[in-house]
GUKE-559330 format. One record per atom (N, C-alpha, C): residue in one letter; x, y, z. Coordinates in steps of 0.02 Angstrom, whole numbers, padded with zeros to 5 digits, always signed. Layout:
residues N
AXYZ
...
This chain:
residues 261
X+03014+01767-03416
X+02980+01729-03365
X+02991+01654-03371
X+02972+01642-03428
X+02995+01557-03454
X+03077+01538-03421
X+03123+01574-03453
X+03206+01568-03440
X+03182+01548-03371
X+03176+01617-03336
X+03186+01604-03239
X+03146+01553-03222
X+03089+01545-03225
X+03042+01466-03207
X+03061+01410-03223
X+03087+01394-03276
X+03136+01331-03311
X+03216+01314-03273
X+03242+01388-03243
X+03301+01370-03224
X+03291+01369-03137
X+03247+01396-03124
X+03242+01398-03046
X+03209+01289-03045
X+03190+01281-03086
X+03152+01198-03090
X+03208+01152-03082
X+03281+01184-03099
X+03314+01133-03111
X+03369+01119-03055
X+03416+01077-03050
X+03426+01026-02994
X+03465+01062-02956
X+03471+01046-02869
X+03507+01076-02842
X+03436+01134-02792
X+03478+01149-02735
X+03429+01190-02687
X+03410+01269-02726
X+03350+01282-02705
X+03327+01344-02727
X+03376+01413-02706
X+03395+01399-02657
X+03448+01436-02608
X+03505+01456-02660
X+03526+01389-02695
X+03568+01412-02723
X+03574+01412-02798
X+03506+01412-02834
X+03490+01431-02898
X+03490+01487-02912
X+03445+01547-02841
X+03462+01601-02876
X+03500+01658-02879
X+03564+01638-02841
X+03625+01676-02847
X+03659+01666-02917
X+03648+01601-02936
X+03662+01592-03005
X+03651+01598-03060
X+03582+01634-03039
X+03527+01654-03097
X+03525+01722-03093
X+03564+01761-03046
X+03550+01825-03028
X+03630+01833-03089
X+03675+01798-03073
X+03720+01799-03096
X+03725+01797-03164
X+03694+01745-03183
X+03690+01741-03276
X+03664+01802-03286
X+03593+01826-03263
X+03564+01885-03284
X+03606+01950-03304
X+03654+01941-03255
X+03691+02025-03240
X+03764+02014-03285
X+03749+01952-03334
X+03827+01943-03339
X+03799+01947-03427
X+03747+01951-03434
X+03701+01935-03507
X+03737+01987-03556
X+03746+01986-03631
X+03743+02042-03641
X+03672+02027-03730
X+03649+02067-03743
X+03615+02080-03790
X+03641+02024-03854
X+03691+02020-03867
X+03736+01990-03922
X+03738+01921-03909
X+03717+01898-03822
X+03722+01832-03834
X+03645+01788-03829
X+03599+01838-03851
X+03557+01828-03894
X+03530+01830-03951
X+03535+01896-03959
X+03530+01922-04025
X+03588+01951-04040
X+03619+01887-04086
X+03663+01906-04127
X+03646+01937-04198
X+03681+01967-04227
X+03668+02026-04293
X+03700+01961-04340
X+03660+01961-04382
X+03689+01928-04449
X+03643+01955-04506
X+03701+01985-04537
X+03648+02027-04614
X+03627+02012-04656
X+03639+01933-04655
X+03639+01892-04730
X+03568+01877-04706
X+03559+01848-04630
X+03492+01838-04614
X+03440+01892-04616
X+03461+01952-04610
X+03418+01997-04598
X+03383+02007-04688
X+03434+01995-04731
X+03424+02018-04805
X+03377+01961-04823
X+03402+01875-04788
X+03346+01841-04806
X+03274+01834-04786
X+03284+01890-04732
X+03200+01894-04684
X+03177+01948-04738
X+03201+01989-04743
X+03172+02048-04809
X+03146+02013-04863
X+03188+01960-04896
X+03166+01936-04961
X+03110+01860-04945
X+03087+01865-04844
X+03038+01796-04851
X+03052+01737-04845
X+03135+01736-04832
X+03148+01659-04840
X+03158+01636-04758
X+03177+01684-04725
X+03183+01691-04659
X+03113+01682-04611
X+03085+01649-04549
X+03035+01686-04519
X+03068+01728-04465
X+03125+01742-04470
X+03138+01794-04410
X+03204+01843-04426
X+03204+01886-04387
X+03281+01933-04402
X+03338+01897-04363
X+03328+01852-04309
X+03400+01818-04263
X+03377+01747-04253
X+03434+01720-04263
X+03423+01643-04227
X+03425+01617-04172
X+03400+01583-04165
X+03370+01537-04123
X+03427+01502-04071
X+03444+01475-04104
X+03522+01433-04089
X+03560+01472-04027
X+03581+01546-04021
X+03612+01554-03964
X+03565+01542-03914
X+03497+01577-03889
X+03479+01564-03849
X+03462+01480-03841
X+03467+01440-03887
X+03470+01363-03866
X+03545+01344-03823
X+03587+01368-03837
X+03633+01340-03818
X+03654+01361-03749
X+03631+01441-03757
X+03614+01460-03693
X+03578+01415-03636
X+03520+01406-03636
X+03476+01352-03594
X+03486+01293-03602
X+03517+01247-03654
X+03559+01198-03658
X+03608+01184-03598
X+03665+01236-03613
X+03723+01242-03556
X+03708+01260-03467
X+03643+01282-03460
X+03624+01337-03396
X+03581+01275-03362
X+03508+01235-03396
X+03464+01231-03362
X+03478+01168-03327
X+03497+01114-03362
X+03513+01075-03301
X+03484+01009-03303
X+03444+01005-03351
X+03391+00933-03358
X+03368+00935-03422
X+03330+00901-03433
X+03304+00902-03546
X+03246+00886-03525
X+03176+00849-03475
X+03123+00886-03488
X+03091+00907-03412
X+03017+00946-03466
X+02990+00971-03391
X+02968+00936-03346
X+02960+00868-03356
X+02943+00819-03299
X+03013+00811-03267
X+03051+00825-03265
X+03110+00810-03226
X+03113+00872-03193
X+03080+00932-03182
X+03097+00982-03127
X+03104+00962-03059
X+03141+01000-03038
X+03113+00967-02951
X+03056+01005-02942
X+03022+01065-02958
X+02966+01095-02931
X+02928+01088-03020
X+02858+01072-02991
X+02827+01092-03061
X+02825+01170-03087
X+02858+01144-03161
X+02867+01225-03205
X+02817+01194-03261
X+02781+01264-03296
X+02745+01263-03326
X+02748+01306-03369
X+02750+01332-03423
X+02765+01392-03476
X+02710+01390-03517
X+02702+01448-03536
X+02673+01473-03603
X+02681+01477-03675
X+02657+01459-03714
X+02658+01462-03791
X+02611+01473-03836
X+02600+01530-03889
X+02527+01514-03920
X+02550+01482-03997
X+02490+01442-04017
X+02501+01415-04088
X+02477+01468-04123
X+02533+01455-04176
X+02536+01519-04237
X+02484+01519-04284
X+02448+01433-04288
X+02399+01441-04348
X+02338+01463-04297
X+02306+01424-04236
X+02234+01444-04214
X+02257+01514-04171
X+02301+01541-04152
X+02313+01587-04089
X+02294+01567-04032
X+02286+01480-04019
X+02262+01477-03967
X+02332+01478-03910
X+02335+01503-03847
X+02364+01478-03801
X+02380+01419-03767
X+02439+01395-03769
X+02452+01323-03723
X+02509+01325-03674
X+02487+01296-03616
X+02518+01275-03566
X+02570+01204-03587
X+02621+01222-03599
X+02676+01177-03602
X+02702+01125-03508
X+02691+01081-03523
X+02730+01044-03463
X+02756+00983-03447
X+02750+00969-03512
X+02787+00886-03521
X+02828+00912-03593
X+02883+00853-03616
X+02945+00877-03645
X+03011+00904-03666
X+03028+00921-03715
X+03094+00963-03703
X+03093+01012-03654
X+03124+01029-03607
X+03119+01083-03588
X+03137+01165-03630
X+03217+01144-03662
X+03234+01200-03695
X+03185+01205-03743
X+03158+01164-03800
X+03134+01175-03849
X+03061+01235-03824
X+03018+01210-03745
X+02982+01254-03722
X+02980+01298-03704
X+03054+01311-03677
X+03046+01394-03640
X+03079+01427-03718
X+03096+01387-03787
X+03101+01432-03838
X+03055+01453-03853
X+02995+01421-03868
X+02919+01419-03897
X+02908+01477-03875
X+02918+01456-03771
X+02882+01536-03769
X+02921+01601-03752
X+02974+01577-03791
X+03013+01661-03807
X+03021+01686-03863
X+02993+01642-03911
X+03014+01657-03981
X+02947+01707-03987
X+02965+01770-03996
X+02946+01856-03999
X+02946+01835-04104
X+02866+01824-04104
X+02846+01854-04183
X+02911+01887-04228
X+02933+01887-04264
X+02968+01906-04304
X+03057+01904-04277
X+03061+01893-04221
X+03122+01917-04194
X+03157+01845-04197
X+03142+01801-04165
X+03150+01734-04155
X+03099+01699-04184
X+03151+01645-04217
X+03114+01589-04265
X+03058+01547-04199
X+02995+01541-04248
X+02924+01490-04219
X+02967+01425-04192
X+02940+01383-04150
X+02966+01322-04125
X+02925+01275-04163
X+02930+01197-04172
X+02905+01160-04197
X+02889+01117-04142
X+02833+01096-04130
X+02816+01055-04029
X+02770+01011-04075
X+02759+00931-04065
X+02718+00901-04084
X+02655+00925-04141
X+02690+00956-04190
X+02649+00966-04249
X+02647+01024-04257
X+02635+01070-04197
X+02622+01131-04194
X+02674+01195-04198
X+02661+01233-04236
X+02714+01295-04230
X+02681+01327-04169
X+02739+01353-04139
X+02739+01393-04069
X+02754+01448-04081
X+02763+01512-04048
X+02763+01566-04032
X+02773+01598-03961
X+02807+01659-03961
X+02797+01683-03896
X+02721+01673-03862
X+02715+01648-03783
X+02634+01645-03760
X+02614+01690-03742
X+02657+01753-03758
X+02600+01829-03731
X+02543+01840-03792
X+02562+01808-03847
X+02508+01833-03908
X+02439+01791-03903
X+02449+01709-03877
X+02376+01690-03857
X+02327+01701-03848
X+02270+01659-03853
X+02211+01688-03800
X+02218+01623-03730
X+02225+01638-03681
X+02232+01593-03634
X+02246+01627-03542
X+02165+01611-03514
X+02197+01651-03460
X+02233+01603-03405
X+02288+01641-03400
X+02358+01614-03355
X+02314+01605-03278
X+02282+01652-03256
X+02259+01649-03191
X+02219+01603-03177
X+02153+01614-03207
X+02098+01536-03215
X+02124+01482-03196
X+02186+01476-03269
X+02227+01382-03258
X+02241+01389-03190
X+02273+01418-03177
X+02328+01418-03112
X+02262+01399-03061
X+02222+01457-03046
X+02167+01438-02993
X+02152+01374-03021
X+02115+01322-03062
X+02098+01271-03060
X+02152+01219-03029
X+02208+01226-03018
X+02233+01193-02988
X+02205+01173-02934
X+02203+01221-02887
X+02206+01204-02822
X+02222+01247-02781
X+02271+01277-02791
X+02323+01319-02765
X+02284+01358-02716
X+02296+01387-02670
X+02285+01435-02607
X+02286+01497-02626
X+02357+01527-02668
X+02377+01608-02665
X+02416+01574-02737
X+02421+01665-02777
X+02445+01652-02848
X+02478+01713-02836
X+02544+01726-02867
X+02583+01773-02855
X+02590+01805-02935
X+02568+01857-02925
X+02583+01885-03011
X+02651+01924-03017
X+02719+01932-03040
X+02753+01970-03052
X+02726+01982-03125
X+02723+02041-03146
X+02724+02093-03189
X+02796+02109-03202
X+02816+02103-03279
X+02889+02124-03281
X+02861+02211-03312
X+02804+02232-03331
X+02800+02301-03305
X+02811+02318-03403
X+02810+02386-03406
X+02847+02422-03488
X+02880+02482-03460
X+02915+02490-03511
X+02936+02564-03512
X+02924+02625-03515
X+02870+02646-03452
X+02824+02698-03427
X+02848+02759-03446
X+02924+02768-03424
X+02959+02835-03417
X+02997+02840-03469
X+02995+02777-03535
X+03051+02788-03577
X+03045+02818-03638
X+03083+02846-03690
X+03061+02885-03740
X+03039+02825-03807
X+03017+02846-03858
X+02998+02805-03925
X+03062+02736-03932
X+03071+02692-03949
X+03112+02651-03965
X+03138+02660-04027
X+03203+02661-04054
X+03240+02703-04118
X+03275+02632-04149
X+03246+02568-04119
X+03278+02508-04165
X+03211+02460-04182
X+03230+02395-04220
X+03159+02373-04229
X+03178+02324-04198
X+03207+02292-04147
X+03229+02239-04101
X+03174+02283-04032
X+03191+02352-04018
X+03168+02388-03948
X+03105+02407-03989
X+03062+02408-04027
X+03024+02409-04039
X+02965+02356-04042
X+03020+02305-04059
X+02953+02235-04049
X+02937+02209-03992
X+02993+02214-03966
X+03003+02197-03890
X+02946+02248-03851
X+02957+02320-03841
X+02907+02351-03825
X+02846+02350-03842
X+02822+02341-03888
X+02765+02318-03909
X+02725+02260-03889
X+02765+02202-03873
X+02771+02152-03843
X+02730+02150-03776
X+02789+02191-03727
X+02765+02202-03688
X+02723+02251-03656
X+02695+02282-03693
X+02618+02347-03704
X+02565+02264-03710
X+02590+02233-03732
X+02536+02179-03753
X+02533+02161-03704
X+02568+02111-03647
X+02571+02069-03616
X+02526+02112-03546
X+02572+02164-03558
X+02545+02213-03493
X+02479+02218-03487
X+02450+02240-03561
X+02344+02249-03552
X+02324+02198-03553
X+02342+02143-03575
X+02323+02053-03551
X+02327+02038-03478
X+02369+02051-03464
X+02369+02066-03393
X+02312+02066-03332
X+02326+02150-03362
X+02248+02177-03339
X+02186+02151-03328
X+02182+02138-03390
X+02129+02120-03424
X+02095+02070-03391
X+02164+02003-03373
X+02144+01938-03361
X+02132+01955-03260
X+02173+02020-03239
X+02170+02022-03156
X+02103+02050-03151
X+02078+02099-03194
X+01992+02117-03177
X+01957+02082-03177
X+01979+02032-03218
X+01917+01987-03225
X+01924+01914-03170
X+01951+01905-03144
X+01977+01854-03097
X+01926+01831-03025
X+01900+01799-03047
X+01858+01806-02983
X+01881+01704-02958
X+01933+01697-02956
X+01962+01634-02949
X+01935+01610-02864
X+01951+01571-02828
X+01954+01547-02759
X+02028+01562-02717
X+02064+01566-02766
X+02141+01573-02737
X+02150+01644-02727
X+02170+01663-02690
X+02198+01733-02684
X+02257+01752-02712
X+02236+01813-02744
X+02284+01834-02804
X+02323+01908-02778
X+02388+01877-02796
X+02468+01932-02753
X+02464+01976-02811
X+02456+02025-02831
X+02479+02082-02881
X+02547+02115-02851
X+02614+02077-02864
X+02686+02108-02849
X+02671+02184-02894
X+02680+02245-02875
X+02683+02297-02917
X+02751+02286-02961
X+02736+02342-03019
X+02801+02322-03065
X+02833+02379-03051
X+02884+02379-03082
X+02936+02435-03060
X+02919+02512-03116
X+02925+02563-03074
X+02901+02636-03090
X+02926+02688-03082
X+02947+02758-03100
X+02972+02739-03174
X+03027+02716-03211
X+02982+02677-03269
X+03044+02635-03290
X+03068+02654-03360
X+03133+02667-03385
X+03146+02700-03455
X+03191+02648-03484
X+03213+02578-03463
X+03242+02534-03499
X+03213+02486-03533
X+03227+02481-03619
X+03170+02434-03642
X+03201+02394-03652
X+03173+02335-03664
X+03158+02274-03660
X+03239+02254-03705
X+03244+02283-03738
X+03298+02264-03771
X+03373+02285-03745
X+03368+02320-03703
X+03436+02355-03655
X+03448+02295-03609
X+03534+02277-03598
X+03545+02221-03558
X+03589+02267-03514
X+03604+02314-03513
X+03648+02352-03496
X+03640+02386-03418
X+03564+02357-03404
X+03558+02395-03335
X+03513+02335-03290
X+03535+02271-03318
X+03509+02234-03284
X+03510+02235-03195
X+03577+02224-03166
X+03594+02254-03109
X+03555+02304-03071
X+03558+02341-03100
X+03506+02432-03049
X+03438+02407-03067
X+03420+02381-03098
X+03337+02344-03113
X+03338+02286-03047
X+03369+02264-03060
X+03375+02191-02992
X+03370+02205-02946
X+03402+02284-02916
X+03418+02322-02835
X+03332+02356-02836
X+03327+02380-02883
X+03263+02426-02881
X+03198+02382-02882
X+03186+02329-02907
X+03146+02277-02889
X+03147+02240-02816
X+03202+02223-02790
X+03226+02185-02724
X+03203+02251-02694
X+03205+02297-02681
X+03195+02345-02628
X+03108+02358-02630
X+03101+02364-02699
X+03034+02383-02701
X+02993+02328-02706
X+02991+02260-02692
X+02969+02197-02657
X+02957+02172-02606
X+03024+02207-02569
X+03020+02209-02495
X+02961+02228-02450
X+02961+02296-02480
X+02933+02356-02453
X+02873+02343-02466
X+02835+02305-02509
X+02775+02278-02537
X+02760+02215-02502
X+02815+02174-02486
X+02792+02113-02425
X+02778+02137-02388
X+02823+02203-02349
X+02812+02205-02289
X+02763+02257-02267
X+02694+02280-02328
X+02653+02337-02306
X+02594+02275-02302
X+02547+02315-02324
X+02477+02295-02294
X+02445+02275-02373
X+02460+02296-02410
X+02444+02291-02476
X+02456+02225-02520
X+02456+02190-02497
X+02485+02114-02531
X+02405+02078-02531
X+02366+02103-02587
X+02307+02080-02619
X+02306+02071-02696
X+02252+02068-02681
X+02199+02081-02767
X+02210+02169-02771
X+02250+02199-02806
X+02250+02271-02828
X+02283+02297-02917
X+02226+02287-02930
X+02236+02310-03009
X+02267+02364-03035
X+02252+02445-02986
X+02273+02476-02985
X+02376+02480-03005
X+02386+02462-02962
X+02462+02440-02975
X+02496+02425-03073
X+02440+02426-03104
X+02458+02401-03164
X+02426+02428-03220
X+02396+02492-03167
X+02360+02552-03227
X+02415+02585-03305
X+02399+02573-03329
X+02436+02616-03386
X+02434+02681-03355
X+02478+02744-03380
X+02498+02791-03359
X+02545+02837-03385
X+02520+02886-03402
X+02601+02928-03432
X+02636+02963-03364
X+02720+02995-03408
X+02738+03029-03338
X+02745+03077-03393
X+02737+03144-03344
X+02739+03212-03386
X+02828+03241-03353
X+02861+03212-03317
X+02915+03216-03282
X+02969+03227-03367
X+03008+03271-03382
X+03068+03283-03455
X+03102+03175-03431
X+03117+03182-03488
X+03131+03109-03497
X+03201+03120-03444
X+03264+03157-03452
X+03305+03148-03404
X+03281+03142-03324
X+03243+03190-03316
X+03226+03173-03244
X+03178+03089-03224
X+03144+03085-03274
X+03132+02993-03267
X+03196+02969-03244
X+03236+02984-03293
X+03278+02923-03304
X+03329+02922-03209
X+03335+02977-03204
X+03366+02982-03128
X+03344+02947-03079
X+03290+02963-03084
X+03237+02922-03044
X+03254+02853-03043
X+03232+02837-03111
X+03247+02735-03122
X+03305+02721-03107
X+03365+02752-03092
X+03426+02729-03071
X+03418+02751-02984
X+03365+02766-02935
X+03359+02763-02869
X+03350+02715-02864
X+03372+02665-02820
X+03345+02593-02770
X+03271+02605-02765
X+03287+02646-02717
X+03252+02669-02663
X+03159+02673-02705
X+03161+02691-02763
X+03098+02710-02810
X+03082+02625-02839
X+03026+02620-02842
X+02996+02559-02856
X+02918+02571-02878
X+02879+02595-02835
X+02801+02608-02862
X+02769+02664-02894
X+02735+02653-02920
X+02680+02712-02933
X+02660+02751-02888
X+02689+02810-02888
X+02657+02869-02845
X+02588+02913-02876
């Protein structure tokens, strides 16, 4: 969420940011993030490490992509998430480096090294306590649009510890979620985008970015264009599918499938 909000901020028409962002996405592969290095992995075992991958590609990544160095230079205000590692409190990043912020709030506990921000070690901002909605309503704002990037409803156990943290991750982010839309009784009217259903690619698969992109765009559409574009919690119920994992998985490769039936 950080990546896309940081790069959609930066210069040049919106029109044509996100063909280019659709583009990086689908062109990504796993490796040019998380790169494997064993020497690191042996020094995260023995403690000397705080993470299993570095940091550095995805810097250079958003280095080369975003377009400006801080967040006061967006053309649209971007705002990101980060929680501090010593209080767990949540913070709204929006002045500064930009890359150094949308690292903060991607750096995933153990996976990616903590950021260092004016004193503070950072962290991914799904682990916080901080409700995203509240801030946002105190703005001002009219309508708040939630995309949900959703979990892997239909997918089987995760068999690495990269698709494992990651999933876990986002089991977290998802009941925070929740949590923070039940309780919302803001002034702004709040968009619950449904997330995509069923879904069997985790978090750590780059490999199907594409058919995720078609199956979201269709199933967005179809959600602008019903009657349902409220406050609906429902949309973000946890849920098992009793469906054999192959037949999920058929499914998540339809366009056409997007919601919770």
């Amino acid at each position: 969420g950080a990546v896309n909000a940081a790069y959609l901020g930066g210069p040049g028409r919106l029109a044509d940011r996100l063909p280019t962002l659709r583009a990086l996405w689908q062109g990504m592969r796993r490796q040019d993030v998380f790169s494997v290095d064993l020497r690191r992995w042996f020094g995260a075992a023995r403690g000397a490490r705080t993470s299993l991958f570095d940091g550095e590609p995805l810097e250079q990544l958003l280095r080369h992509h975003l377009g400006y160095g801080h967040l006061e230079e967006a053309r649209i205000p971007v705002e990101v998430t980060a929680s501090d590692l010593t209080t767990g409190r949540g913070l709204v990043l929006d002045s500064g480096p930009v890359v150094s912020a949308v690292q903060a709030s991607a750096a995933v506990p153990g996976v990616l090294p903590p950021v260092t921000r004016d004193g503070r070690t950072l962290v991914d901002g799904a682990i916080g306590e901080l409700d995203v909605l509240a801030h946002t309503a105190a703005k001002g704002v009219s309508d708040i649009y939630l995309l949900p990037a959703g979990y892997p409803c239909a997918g089987t156990s995760p068999t690495s510890a990269l698709g494992t943290a990651l999933t876990a991750l986002s089991l977290l982010l998802h009941r925070q979620l929740m949590a923070q839309v039940n309780g919302y009784h803001g002034a702004a009217a709040l968009h619950v985008v449904p997330p995509l259903c069923p879904l069997t690619v985790s978090p750590a698969d780059f490999t199907q970015t594409a058919t995720l992109m078609a199956r979201a765009h269709r199933s967005t559409r179809r959600w602008l264009a019903g009657s349902n574009v409220n406050h609906d919690v429902s949309v973000l119920a946890l849920h098992p599918h009793h469906s054999p994992p192959h037949l999920a998985a058929d499914r998540a490769t339809d366009p056409e499938e997007g919601l919770i039936s």
